[in-house]
N, C-alpha and C positions, 0 to 999 in steps of 0.2 A: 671683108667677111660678110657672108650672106644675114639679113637680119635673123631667118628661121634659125641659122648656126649658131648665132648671138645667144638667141633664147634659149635654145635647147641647151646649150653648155651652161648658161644659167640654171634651167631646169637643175641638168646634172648636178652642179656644182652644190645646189639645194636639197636633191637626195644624200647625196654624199655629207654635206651639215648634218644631216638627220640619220644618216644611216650610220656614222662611224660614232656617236655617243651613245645611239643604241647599243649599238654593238658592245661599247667598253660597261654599260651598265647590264646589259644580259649576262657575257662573258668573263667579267671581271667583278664589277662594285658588286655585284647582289650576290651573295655567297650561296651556293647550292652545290651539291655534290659533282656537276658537271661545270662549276664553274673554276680557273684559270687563273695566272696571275699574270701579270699584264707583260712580261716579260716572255711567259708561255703561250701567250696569245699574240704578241703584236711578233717577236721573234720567233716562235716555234712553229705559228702555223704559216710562215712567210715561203715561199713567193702567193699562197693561197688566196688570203688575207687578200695583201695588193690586188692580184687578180680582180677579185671579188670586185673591190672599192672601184677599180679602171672600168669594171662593165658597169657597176652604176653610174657612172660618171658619165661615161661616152655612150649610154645606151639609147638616152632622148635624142644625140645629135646622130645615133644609125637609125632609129626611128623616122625623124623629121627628114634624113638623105633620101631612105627607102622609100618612104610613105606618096611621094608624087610616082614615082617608077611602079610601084603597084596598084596604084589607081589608074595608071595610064594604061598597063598592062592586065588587068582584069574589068573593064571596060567591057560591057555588051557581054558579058560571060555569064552574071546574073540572073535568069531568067525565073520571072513568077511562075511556079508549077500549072501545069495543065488541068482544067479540072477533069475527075476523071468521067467518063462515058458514060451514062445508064445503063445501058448496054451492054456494057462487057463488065464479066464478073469480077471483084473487087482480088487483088493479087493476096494470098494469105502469107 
């Protein structure tokens, strides 16, 4: 396994620690008129939920795959603006 893949799944895996006790303390522990019981949350909003939890998870290691493929690919596509003319009147 590539090292970037190493880390990035780390990354993830450290979203995910942090993302899913947020979740059960927004959703469930704190009571508020939109909040859930965990049974209605972890079962009722399933396959959503999971969804959710697998793009945090996998989303630094499609980050770190993509991220060389579009730098390689928008290369020289950059260009610092021209300044404009004195000359020619400014576009409104």
């Amino acid at each position: 396994m590539h090292q970037w893949s190493w880390e990035s799944l780390q990354l993830g895996a450290l979203w995910l620690a942090l993302a899913v006790p947020a979740d059960f303390l927004d959703s469930v522990a704190i009571k508020n008129p939109e909040s859930m019981s965990a049974h209605d949350f972890y079962i009722g909003q399933a396959p959503w939920i999971y969804l959710i939890y697998a793009a945090v998870f996998i989303s630094p290691a499609c980050a770190a795959a993509i991220g060389p493929w579009l730098s390689r690919h928008h290369r020289g596509q950059r260009q610092a603006p021209r300044p404009q003319d004195a000359t020619r009147p400014a576009s409104v």
